[in-house]
N, C-alpha and C positions, 0 to 999 in steps of 0.2 A: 504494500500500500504506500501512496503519497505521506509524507511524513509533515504537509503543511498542512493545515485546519484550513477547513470551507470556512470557519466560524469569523475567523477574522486574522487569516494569514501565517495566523505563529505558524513557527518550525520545533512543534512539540507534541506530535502523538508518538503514541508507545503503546506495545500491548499490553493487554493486563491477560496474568495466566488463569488467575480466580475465576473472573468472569466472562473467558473466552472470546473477549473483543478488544477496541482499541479506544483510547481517553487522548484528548488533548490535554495539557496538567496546565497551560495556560488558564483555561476560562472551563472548564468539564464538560464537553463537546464530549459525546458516545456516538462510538460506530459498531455496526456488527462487522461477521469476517467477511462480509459482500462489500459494505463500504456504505452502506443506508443509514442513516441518521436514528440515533435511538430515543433521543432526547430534544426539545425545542434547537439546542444551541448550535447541533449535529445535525438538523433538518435539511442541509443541502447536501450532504454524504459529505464524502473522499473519492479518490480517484483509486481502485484497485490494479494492481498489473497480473498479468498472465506468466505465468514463468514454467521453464525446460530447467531439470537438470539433469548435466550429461556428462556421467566420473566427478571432476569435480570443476568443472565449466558452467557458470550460472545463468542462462539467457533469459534477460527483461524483455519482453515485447512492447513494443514501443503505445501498441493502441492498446485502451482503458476495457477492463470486461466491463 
């Protein structure tokens, strides 16, 4: 996933293991592992990526699921 908030830019989500999704620690923006807003602040998602891994070669696709 994008690691910048829909909410208002920061460069601060992170996941959380407990609740199996991702928090901005700026302002408490929730996403699920889709990237859909859980909370008012998270209502415009995140950007998810699609990724290959192959041995140990990590391909980012460039377009958003």
């Amino acid at each position: 996933v994008t690691s910048i908030c829909s909410h208002e830019g920061e460069n601060q989500i992170g996941y959380r293991t407990t609740e199996n999704d991702f928090r901005c620690a700026a302002h408490g923006a929730e996403f699920d592992l889709k990237g859909a807003g859980k909370n008012k602040k998270g209502r415009k998602g995140i950007q998810v990526y699609s990724t290959e891994l192959s041995g140990t070669k990590l391909r980012i696709k460039t377009t958003a699921v």
